[in-house]
Structure formats: structure tokens, C-alpha cells
C-alpha positions, 0 to 999 in steps of 0.5 A: 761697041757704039755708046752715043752720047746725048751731046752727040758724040760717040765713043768706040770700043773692041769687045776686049776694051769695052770688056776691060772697061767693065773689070777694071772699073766696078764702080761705074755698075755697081749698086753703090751710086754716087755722085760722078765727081767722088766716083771719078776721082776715088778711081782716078789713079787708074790707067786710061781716064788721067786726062781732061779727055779721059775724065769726059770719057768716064763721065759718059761711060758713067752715064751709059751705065747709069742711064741702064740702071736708071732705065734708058725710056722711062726717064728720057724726057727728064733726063733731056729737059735736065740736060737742057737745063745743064746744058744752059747753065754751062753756056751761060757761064761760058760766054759771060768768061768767053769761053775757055777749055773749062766749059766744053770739058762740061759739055760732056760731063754733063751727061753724068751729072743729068745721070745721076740726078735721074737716079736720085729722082728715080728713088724719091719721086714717089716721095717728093713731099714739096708740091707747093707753088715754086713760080716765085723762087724760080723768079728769084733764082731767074732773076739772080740769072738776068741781073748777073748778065746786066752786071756783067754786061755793064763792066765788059770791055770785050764788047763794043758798046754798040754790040752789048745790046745784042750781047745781053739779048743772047745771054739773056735768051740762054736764061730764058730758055732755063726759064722754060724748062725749070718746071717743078720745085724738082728741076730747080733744085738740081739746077741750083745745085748743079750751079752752085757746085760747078760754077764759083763765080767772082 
């Protein structure tokens, strides 16, 4: 059995493992969703996902049982934009730290988060009751994004002075690309939870 994960990757199973998959972790069908993090380390005592690469494994079998649930074309263009918009934050943070194994584990995990965020759409969005005008809290909080990356920028001793200005080009072409595809109070409010939950910055 193929899953293929929206990051591009594809993980193989047998019949027998994708079948000991389904008896040994309940939790990742069952109608008691929760949040990837809490369903992930409530089990992580089982054998198979201990590691960093086996925690981004059930985090995309997490989605892919999710998403069945959920229903795979009826929020495919949310679920891409809010990957999108995760995906971005992920970068962000990456290059202003340049990098580290934090952020590409990210990378696959998100496929989780984005999930899960579906399913809380999935059951409010008939009663999503802020439908007011969000454009200038979304300044503010792509503002925030653009004012870390001047911050940044000015105390870097990485980048040769020469090469900060295409540095903070490129970063600041990441915030405008969350820019774009924040457009609903719905989107934003996952993006600031998604930051905020995942990236402690000091």
C-alpha cells in the first residue's frame, strides 16, 4: 500500500504492516480527533514511531486517516492553502536559524497540523460567526512577520553585509507569500496558532 504525502514523499506499507498499523494504533481512525501532538505522544510509548523519523511517519498516517475522515476533495484547496501557509512559517523560521533538524522534521508533521485544522473547519464552518473585515489585524500580524526579519537582519553576523539585502529580500518574499494566502479571519487564526505553538522564538 502507497500513501503519498502532500510534501511529496511516499511511504510503503505490506498488507500485513499497513494492517498492524490499523490494530495497534486506534487512535489514528477513531472518532475522538485530537490535535496531532497529544494523539502522538499519548501513544508514544508504542513500538515503531519512537524516533524523530517515526514520529514524521505517524504524523502523515495521522493525516491520511484524517484527511479520509475529513473528505480527501471537498477541502482540498483549503487543506493546500493551509499547508501553504504552514509550510511558510516553517521556512521562515528556518532560514532566520539557518536551518537545523528542527524544521525539516516540520516539514512532514505539518501534514498533521494542516489536517487537523480541516477537521476543526469541517465542524465550525457553518458556524464561523467572525465575518468582519480582518485586513488590518492581518497587517499587524504580517507586520510582526517583517519587523522580525528587519530585527534579525540587523544583528546577523552570518551574512556579509553585502549579501543582507538579497537575504532580507528573500525572507521578506517568504512573508509575503503567507501574505497572500491568509484570506479569512479563519486562515489567520490557524496561522497564528500554528506560530505560536510551534516556533518560541528568543
Amino acid at each position: 500500500m502507497l500513501i503519498t504525502a502532500g510534501t511529496g514523499d511516499t511511504l510503503k506499507y505490506s498488507k500485513k504492516k499497513f494492517s498492524a498499523i490499523v490494530d495497534t494504533y486506534p487512535e489514528l481512525y477513531s472518532d475522538n480527533t485530537q490535535d496531532p501532538d497529544p494523539t502522538y505522544y499519548c501513544n508514544a510509548d508504542k513500538k515503531g514511531f519512537g524516533s524523530e523519523v517515526g514520529q514524521d511517519e505517524y504524523y502523515v498516517l495521522y493525516a491520511y486517516f484524517l484527511k479520509q475522515k475529513n473528505g480527501v476533495d471537498k477541502y482540498a484547496e483549503r487543506r493546500k492553502k493551509l499547508i501553504d501557509i504552514y509550510s511558510n512559517i516553517n521556512s521562515l523560521f528556518g532560514q532566520l536559524q539557518y536551518g537545523g533538524t528542527y524544521f525539516g522534521h516540520q516539514a512532514s508533521r505539518i501534514l498533521g497540523y494542516a489536517e487537523y485544522s480541516i477537521y476543526l473547519y469541517k465542524y465550525y464552518e457553518n458556524n464561523l460567526s467572525k465575518t468582519y473585515d480582518i485586513s488590518k489585524q492581518k497587517a499587524l500580524y504580517i507586520q510582526s512577520f517583517r519587523q522580525l526579519v528587519n530585527d534579525e537582519i540587523q544583528i546577523d553576523n552570518e551574512t556579509l553585509a553585502q549579501e543582507k539585502t538579497m537575504r532580507k529580500k528573500e525572507l521578506n518574499d517568504i512573508v509575503g507569500n503567507i501574505d497572500k494566502a491568509i484570506t479569512d479571519n479563519f486562515y489567520l487564526r490557524r496561522a497564528q496558532e500554528f506560530q505560536y505553538e510551534h516556533y518560541q522564538y528568543y
